[in-house]
VOGU-3710 file (C-alpha; in Angstrom, 3 decimals, decimal comma):
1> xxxxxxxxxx> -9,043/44,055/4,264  -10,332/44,704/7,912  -13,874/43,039/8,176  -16,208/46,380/7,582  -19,313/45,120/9,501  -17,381/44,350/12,248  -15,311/47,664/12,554  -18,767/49,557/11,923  -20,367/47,204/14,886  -17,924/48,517/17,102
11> xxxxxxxxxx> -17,950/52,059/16,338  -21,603/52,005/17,209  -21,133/50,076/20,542  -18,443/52,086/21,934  -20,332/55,268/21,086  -23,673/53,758/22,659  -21,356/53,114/25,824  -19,809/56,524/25,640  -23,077/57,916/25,725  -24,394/56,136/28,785
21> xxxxxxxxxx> -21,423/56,743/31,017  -21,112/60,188/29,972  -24,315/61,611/28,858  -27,023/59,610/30,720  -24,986/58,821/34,147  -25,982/55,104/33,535  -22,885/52,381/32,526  -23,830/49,594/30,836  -20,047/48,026/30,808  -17,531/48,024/33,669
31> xxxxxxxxxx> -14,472/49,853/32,055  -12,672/47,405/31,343  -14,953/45,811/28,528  -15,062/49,288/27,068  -10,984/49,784/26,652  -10,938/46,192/25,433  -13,928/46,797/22,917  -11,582/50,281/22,174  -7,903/48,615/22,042  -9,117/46,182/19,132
41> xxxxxxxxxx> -11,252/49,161/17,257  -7,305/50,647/17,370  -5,809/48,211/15,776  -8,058/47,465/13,413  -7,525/51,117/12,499  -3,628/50,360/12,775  -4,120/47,527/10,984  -6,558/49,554/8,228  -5,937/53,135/7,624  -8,645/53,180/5,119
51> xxxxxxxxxx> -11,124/52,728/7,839  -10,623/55,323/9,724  -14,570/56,556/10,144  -15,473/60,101/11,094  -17,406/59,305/14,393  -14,726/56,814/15,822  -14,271/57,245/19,566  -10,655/57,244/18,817  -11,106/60,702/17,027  -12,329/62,561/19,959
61> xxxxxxxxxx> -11,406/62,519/23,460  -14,393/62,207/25,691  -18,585/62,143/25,422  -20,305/65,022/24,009  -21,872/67,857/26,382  -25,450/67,905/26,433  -27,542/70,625/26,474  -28,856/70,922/29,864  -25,456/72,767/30,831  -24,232/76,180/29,139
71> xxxxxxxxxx> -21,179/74,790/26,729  -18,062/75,962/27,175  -15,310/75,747/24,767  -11,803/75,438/26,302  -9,376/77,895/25,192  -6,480/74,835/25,317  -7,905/71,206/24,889  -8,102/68,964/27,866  -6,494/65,968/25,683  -7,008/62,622/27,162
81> xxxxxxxxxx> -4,076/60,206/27,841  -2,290/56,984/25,973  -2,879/53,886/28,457  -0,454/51,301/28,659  -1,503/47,802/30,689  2,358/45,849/31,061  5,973/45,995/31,395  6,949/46,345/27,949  4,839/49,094/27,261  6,623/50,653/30,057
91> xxxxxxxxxx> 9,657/49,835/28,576  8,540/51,537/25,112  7,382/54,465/26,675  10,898/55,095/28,478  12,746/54,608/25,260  10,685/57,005/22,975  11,551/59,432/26,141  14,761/59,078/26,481  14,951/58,768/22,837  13,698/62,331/22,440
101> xxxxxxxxxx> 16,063/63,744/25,202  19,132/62,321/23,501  19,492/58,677/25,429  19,426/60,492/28,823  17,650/59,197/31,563  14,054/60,701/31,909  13,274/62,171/35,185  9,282/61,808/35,520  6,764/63,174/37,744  4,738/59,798/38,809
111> xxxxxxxxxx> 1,091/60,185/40,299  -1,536/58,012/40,982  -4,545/58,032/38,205  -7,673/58,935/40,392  -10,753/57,522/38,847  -13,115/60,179/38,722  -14,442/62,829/36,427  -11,958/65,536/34,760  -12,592/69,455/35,244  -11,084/72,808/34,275
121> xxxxxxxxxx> -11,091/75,097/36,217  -10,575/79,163/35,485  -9,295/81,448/38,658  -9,356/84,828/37,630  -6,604/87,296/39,617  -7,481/84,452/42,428  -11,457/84,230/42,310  -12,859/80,796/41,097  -14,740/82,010/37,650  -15,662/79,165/35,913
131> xxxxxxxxxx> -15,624/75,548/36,164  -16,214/73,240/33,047  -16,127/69,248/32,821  -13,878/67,699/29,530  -16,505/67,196/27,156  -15,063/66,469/24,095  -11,901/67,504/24,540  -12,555/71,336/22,978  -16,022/72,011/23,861  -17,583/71,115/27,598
141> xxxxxxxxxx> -20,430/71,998/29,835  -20,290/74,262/32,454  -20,203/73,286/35,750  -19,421/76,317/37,889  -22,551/76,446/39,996  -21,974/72,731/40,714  -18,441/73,203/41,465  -18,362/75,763/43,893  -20,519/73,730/46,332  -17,434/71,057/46,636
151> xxxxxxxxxx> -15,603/72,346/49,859  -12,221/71,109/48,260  -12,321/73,490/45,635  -11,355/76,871/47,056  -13,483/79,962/45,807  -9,931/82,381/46,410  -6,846/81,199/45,844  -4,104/82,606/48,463  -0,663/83,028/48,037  1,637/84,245/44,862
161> xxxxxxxxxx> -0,667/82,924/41,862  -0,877/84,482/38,305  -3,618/86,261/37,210  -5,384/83,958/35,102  -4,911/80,266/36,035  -6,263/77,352/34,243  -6,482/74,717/36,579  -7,107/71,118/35,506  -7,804/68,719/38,027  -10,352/65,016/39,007
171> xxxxxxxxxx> -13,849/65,547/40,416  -14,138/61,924/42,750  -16,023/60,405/45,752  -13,650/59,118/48,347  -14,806/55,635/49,540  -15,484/55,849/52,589  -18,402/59,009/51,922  -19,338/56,642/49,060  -19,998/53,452/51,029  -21,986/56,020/53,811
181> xxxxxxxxxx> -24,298/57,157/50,600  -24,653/53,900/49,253  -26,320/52,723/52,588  -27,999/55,624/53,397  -29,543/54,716/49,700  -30,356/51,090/50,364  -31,897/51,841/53,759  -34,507/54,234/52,002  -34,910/51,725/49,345  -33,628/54,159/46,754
191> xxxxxxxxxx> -31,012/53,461/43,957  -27,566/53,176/45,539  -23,906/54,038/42,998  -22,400/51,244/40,751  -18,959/52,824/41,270  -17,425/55,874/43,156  -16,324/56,932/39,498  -20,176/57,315/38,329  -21,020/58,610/41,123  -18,408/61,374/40,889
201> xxxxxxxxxx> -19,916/61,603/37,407  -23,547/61,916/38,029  -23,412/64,430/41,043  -21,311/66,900/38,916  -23,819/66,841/36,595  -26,984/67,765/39,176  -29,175/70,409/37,161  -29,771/71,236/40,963  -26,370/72,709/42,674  -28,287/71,870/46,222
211> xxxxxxxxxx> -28,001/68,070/44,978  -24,420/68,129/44,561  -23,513/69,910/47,519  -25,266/66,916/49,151  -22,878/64,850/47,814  -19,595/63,543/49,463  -17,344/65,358/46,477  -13,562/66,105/46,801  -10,867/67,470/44,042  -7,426/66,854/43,370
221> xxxxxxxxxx> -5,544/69,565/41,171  -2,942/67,911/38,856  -2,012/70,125/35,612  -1,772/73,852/35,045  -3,721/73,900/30,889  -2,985/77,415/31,279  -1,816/80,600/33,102  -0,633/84,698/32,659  0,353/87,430/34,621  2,411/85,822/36,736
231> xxxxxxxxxx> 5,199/82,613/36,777  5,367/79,161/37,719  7,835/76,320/38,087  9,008/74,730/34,893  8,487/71,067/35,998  5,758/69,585/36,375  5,940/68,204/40,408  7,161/71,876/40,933  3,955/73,302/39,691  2,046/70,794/41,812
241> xxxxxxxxxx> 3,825/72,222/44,797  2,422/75,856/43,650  -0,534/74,843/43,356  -0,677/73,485/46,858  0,427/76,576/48,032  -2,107/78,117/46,638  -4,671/76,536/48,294  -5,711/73,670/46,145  -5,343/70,037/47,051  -3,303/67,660/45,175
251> xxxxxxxxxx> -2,329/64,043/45,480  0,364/63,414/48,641  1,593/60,342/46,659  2,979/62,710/43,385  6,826/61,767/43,192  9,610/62,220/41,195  10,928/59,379/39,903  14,096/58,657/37,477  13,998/56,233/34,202  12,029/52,737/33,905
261> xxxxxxxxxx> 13,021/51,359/36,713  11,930/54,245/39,042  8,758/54,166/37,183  8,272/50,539/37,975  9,036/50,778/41,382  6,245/53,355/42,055  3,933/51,486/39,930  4,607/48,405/41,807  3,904/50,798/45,267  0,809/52,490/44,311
271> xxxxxxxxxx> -0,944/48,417/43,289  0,085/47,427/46,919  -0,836/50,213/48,753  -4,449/50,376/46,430  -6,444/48,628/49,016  -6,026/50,732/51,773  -6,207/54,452/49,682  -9,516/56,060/50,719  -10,458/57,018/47,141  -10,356/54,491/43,898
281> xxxxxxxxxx> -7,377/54,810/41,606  -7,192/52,926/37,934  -3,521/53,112/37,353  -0,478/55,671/37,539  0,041/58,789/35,224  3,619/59,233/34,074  4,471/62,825/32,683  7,852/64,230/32,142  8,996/66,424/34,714  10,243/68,636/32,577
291> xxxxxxxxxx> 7,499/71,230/30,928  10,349/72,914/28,732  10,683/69,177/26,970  7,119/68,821/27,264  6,661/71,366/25,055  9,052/70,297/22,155  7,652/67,057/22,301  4,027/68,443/21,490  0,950/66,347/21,124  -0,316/63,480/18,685
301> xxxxxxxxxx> -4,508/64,661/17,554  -5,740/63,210/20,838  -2,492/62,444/23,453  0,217/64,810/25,127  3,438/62,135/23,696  4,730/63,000/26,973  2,183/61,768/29,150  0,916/58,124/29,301  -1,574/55,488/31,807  -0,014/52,473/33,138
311> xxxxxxxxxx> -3,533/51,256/34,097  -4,296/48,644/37,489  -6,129/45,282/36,683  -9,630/46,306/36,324  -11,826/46,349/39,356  -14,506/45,259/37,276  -14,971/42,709/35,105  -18,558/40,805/32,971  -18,874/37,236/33,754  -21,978/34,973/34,220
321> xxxxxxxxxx> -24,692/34,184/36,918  -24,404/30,187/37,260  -26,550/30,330/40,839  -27,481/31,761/43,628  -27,007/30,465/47,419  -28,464/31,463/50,765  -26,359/31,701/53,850  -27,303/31,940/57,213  -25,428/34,405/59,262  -24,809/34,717/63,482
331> xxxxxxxxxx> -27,903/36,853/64,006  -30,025/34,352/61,104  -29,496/37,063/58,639  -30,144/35,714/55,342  -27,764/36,696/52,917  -28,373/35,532/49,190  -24,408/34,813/47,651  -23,892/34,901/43,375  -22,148/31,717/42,020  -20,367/32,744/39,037
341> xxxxxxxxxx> -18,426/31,523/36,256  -14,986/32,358/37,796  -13,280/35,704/36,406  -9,990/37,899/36,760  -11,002/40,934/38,817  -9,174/43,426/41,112  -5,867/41,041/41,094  -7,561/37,570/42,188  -10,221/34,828/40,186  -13,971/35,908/41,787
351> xxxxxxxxxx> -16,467/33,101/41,613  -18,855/34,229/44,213  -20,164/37,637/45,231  -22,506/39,057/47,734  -25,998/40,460/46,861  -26,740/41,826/50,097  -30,669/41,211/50,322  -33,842/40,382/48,525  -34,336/44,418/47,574  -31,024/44,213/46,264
361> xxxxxxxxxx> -31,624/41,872/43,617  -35,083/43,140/42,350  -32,951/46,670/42,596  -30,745/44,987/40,256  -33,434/43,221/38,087  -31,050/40,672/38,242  -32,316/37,019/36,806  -30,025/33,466/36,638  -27,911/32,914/33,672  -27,547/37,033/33,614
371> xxxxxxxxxx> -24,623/38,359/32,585  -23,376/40,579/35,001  -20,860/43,225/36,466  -18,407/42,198/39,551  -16,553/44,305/41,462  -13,852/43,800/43,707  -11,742/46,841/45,086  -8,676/45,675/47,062  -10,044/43,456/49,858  -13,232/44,584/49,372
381> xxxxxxxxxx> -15,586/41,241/49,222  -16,587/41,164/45,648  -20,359/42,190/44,806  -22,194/42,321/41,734  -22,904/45,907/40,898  -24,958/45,291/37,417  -26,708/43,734/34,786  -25,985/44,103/31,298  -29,212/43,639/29,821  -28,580/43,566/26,212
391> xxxxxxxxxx> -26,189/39,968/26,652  -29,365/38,871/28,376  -31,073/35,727/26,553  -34,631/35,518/27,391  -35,569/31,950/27,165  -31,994/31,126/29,523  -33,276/33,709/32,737  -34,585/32,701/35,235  -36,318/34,153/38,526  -34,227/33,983/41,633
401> xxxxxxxxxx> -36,744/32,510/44,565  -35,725/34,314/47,945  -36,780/30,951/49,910  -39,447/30,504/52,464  -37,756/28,533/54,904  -33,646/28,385/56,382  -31,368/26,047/53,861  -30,284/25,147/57,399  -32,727/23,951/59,708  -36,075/24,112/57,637
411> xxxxxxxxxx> -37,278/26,937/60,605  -39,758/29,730/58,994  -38,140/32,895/58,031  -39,414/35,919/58,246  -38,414/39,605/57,238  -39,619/42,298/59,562  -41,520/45,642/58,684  -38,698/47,900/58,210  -35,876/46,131/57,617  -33,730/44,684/54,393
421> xxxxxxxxxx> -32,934/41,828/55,719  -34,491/38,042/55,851  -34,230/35,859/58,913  -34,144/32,609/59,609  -36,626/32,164/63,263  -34,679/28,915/64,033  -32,236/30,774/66,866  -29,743/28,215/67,992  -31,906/25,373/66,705  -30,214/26,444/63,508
431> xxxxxxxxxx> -26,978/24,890/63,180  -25,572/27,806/60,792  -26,478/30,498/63,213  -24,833/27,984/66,196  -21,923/27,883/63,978  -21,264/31,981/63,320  -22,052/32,060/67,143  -19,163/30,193/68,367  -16,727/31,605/65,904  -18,053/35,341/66,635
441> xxxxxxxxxx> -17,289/33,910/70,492  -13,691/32,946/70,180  -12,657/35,482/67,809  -9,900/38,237/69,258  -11,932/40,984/69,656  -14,468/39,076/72,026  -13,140/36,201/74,251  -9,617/35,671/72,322  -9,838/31,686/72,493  -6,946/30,785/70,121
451> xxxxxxxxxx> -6,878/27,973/67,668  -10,828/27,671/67,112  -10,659/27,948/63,408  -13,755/27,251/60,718  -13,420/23,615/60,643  -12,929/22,692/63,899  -16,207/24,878/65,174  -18,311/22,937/62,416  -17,081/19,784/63,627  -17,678/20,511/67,190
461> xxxxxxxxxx> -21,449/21,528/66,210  -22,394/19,004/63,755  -21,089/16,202/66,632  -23,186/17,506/68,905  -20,643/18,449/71,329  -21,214/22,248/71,348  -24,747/23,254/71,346  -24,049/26,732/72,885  -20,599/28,537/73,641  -21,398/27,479/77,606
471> xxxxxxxxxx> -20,067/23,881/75,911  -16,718/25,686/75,338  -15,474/25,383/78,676  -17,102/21,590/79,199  -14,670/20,477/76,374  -11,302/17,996/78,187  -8,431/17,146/75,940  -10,264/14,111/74,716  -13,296/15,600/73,251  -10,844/17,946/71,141
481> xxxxxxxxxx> -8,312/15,203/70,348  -10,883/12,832/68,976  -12,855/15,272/66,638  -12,493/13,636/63,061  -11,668/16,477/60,656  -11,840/14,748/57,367  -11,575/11,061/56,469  -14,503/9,063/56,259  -17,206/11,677/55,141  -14,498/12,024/51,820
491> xxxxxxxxxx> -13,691/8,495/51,583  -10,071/9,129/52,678  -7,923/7,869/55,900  -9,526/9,589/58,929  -7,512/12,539/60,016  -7,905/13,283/63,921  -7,494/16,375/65,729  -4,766/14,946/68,022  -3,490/14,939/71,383  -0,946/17,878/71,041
501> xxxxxxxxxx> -3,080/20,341/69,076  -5,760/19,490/71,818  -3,692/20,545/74,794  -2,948/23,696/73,402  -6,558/24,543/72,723  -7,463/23,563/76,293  -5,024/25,914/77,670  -6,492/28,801/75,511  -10,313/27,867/76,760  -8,436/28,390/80,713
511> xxxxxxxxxx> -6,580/31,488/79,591  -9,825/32,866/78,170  -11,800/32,289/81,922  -10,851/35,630/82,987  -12,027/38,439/80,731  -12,768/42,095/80,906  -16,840/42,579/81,061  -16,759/45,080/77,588  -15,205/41,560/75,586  -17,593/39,395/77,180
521> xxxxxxxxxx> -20,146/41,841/76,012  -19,048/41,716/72,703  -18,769/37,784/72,629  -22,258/37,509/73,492  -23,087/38,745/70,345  -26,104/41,319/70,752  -27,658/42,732/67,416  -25,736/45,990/67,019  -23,798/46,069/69,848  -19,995/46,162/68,538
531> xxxxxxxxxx> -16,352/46,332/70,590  -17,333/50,038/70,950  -20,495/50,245/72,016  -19,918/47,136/74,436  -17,517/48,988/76,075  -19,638/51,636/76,168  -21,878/49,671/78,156  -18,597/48,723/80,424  -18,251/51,421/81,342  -21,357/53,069/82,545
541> xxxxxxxxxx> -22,605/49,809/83,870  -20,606/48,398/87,306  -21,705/44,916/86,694  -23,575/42,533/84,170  -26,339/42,227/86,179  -26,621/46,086/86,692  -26,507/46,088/82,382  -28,941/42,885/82,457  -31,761/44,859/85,272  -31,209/47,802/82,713
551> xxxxxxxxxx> -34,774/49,516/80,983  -35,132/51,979/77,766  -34,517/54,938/79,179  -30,895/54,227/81,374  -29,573/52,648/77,812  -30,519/55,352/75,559  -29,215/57,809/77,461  -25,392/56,292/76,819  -23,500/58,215/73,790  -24,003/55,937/70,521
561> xxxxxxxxxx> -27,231/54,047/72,154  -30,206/54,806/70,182  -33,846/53,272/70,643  -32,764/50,565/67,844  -29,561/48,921/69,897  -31,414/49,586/72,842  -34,423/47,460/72,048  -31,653/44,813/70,397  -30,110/44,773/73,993  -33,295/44,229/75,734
571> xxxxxxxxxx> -34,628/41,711/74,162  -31,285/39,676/73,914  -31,472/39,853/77,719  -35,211/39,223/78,389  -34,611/36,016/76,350  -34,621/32,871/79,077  -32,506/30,859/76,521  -29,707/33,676/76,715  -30,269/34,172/80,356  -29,664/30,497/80,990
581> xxxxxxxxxx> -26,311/30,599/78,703  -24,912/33,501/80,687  -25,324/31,731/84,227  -23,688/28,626/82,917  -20,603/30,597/81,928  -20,553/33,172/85,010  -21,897/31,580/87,922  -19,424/30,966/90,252  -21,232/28,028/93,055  -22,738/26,498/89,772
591> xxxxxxxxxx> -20,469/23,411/89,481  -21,186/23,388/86,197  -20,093/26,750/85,449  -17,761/27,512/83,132  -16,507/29,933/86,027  -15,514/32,805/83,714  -14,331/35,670/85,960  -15,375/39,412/84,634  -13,424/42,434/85,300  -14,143/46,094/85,112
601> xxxxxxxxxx> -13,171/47,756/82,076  -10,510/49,950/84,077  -8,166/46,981/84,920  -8,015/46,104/81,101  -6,631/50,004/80,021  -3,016/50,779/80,627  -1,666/50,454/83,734  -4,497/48,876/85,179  -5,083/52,296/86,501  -8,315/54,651/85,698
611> xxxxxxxxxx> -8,124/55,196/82,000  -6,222/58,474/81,257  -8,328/59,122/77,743  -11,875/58,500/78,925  -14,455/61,039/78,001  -12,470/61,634/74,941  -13,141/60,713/71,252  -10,748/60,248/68,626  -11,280/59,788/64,642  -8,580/57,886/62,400
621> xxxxxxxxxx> -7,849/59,166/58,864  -5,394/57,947/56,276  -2,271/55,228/56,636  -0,709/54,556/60,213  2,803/53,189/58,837  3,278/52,178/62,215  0,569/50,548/62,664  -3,250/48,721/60,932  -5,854/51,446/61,972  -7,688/48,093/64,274
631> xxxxxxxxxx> -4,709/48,125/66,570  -4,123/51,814/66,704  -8,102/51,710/67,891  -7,352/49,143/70,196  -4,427/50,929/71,923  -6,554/54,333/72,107  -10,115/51,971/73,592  -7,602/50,278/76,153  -6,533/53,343/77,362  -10,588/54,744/78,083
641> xxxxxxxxxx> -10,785/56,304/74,862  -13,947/56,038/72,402  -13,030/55,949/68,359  -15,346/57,210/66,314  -16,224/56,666/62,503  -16,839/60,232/61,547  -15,540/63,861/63,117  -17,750/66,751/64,882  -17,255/69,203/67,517  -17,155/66,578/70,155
651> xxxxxxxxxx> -14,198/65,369/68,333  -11,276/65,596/71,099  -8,809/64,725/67,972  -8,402/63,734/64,093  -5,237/61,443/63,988  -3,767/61,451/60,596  -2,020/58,952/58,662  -1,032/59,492/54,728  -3,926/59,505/51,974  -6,414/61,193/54,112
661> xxxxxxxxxx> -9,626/61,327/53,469  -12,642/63,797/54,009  -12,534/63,591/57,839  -8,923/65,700/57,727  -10,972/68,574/55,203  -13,961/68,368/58,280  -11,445/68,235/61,045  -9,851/71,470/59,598  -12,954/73,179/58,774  -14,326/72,421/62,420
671> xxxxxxxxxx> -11,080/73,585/64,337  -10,567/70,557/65,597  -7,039/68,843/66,958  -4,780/67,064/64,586  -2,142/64,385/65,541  0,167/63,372/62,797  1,516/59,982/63,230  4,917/60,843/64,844  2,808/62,493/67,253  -0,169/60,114/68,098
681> xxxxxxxxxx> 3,217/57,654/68,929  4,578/60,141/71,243  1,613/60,633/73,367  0,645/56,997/73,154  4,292/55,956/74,232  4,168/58,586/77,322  0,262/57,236/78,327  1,703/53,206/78,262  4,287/53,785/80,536  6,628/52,799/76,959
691> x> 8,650/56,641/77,273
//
């Protein structure tokens, strides 16, 4: 007999969490603790017939509709899904298909499972006439004012459609308009999203339609409940094509695949290629293709036995708070980091985590020895996104002390009016902030000095032999070859950094001496100023001393220089300390120079000729196959062009890659140009000189 107490505990917890997610927009679990908490209530269930309690979560599908929104009852259910987490589910799921279909191989219609919020929507002879949200399954709230604000969801459908159309389809917050909210949020000091998913969620569910169209909301169509008057494809990729045609989006990545080895294969994919999707996904959604055999096959009380979830490794995952550290960044940012007790999350063992700032914690209400929620999407860095109060144990939390002083150097640190961030006052008397210095220096983007990894820049600060990136250039082969790496600070046989490795990083200091002024820029490290808006500054500026004799006015009149970056670049150059640094590198009759030759910004495009795309901006969107979207910005900057983060009517044109996001739906709406990838390669080819 199945403990009673303990089956009854659960029933209750999993409805309290139900009702937070769905109800009052506020998790208290990441997702994964909830299908755990709801895989064992199953099998005790399996396990216990008997039990089988009228207000288990596994006897509806969804949260209850509440009664700020008109409920709607759906004329067919919107039945939730069977999730499967390994192989051999896979395997199981196959057989019972092919099983069905008389040991035939199954062909499938594969898509990726968008994590978001589920919606029905009615067209009626083509005119959008209701929208609705799951509820429970049968009965939902209505949504339509809401709905029609999201400019992915078309108010007339064009085309051949039937008359009545039952569309059902994911409500969800692509990541990059997300992220843009999230700081926007933060920078106001209001409450920033836990998840895109929630905050899909909880902007569908504005009382105010004026709220939601505020929101960054897109919609994918993927299943037809219900149509008449009219026909449609009988599998289920076909009607995914109709829909399209009629003007509603759906998922580029759909596929028709064949038996369990197909389905792997796009499961396998769709984990890779996770990261670098512009919305979240939990999983794939495997349907047969066929909707003749999909109706023989029929439905269990609350799954489609046609249908199942192979679901991702969670994204987020509970562990514990062990401590909290402060680093000190380049500019002396303080940046308070989470030790935690190590956990599985988003496909690799998290034991630290950002926390951004001091508002970020008290946003949090976060204390030591919390338990909290860690996310980790792709190669996101990992960041604590909640608390879950009710594991909290009183007498164990503590207060987290934002500290007075740099963990560094012992310099004050102050926080200005304004901004989020702490600073350490130390400048390069701080040995951290020398540290990110240098390593900002040599990176690729800036002065491209091979070799200078992590270790080898702490080594060369903590000797004393750099003590500003002038020292660089002052290094000889002996300096480098005798810098102890490890040995007798560990206890071990000192390890040197050797005669060979030495040479090579000598000749990448000399190769480094000639530069073009935007990288310099950029190596110099200015608050705010970044690869584009350094060359920016390249370009309307002949010289450095032209951009150093520079006031207000002549910078903020440059596209992308506001009074903030301007007053960043002023006082970076009024500083004597930085003044001095740039004559030791660039003065040429200094003997002591490090004689580091600048040129124009025109002789590093193609060509070395005038730059064929200046004047011209360009936006990315979606996968480059060809190419990371860093060096296809590259190639387009070298060549005069500027890249921008977000499309408008200055937008010359949107190049777009698979999955794309928002900025394609803007780029359309706008009129603007679109290159597909085999065209962006064309042109680029023919401007290199590569045709």
């Amino acid at each position: 007999m199945a403990d009673e107490a303990h089956y009854r505990e659960l029933i209750d917890t999993l409805n309290r969490y139900a009702r937070a997610y769905y109800v009052d927009d506020s998790p208290l679990v990441p997702d994964a603790e909830y299908d755990r908490l709801y895989r064992e209530l199953e099998d005790m269930e399996r396990a216990d017939p008997a039990l089988a309690a009228p207000d288990s979560p596994t006897r509806r599908v969804g949260g209850a509709a509440v009664s700020a929104f008109a409920s709607v009852e759906h004329r067919v259910p919107l039945m939730s899904m069977g999730d499967i987490f390994n192989d051999e589910e896979l395997s199981d799921f196959d057989r019972r298909m092919s099983e069905f279909q008389d040991g035939a191989e199954v062909e499938y219609c594969a898509e990726p499972k968008l994590d978001g919020l589920a919606l029905s929507i009615i067209y009626r002879d083509g005119m959008l006439e209701r929208a609705a949200t799951r509820g429970d399954g049968r009965v939902g709230e209505d949504v339509t004012a809401n709905a029609r604000t999201i400019k992915a969801i078309p108010l007339r459908l064009t085309g051949d459609f039937p008359a009545y159309l039952d569309v059902r389809g994911e409500v969800f917050m692509p990541r990059d308009g997300f992220e843009k909210w999230n700081e926007r949020a933060r920078a106001r000091g209001g409450k920033p999203f836990a998840n895109p998913r929630n905050a899909a969620a909880g902007s569908l569910r504005q009382l105010d339609p004026s709220v939601t169209a505020s929101r960054p909301l897109t919609f994918n169509a993927y299943y037809v409940g219900q149509f008449e008057g009219g026909s449609l494809p009988d599998t289920q990729y076909g009607r995914l094509q109709a829909l399209k045609a009629m003007g509603l989006p759906v998922n580029p990545n759909a596929k028709v695949e064949h038996g369990a080895k197909g389905l792997r294969e796009f499961y396998e994919d769709m984990l890779a290629r996770r990261p670098t999707l512009n919305y979240d996904i939990d999983g794939i959604v495997l349907k047969v293709n066929s909707l003749p055999v999909q109706e023989r096959m029929g439905f269990t009380a609350k799954n489609p036995r046609w249908a199942i979830a192979y679901k991702f490794p969670p994204e987020e995952m509970m562990t514990k708070l062990l401590g909290v550290e402060f680093q000190v960044g380049r500019t002396g940012a303080i940046t308070p980091v989470a030790r935690l007790r190590p956990v599985y999350v988003g496909g690799a063992t998290v034991s630290s985590a950002t926390l951004h700032n001091e508002d970020e914690i008290r946003r949090l209400g976060l204390k030591l020895n919390d338990t909290v929620i860690v996310r980790r999407a792709g190669d996101v860095i990992p960041q604590v996104s909640g608390v879950v109060l009710e594991k909290r144990v009183p007498e164990e939390a503590k207060d987290i002390v934002f500290p007075a002083v740099c963990p560094e150097c012992g310099s004050k640190i102050e926080r200005l009016e304004g901004e989020a961030v702490a600073r350490c006052t130390g400048g390069l008397v701080c040995p951290a902030q020398l540290r990110e210095g240098v390593l900002h220096f040599v990176s690729r983007d800036a002065m491209d000095i091979e070799g200078f990894g992590d270790r080898i820049v702490e080594e060369l600060v903590s000797s004393g032999k750099v003590r500003s990136v002038a020292d660089l250039y002052r290094l000889s082969e002996h300096d480098l070859a005798s810098l102890m790496l490890e040995g007798e600070k560990e206890g071990r046989k000192a390890r040197f950094l050797g005669s060979v490795v030495a040479a090579k990083l000598v000749a990448s200091i000399d190769k480094s001496r000639t530069v073009p002024m935007n990288r310099f820029i950029y190596a110099l490290g200015i608050r705010e100023v970044g690869s584009s808006t350094a060359r920016t500054l390249a370009t309307h500026f002949k010289s450095l001393d032209e951009l150093m004799g520079a006031d207000l006015n002549a910078l903020m009149n440059l596209p992308d220089v506001g009074v903030v970056v301007a007053e960043h670049i002023l006082d970076f150059f009024r500083e004597k300390h930085n003044q001095e640094i740039i004559r030791e590198l660039t003065d040429q009759s200094d003997l002591f120079s490090a004689h580091i030759t600048l040129t124009p910004l025109e002789q590093a495009s193609a060509g070395g000729s005038l730059a064929p795309l200046a004047g011209r901006t360009y936006v990315l969107t979606g996968t480059l196959d060809s190419m990371d979207r860093n060096s296809a910005k590259e190639r387009l900057q070298a060549l005069g062009a500027k890249v921008s983060g977000s499309v408008s009517k200055k937008t010359y044109a949107v190049i777009c890659g698979s999955d794309p996001g928002s900025k394609l739906t803007k780029a359309t709406e706008l009129g603007v140009r679109i290159l597909y990838e085999d065209e962006f390669l064309k042109s680029l080819a023919q401007l290199e000189g590569k045709a």
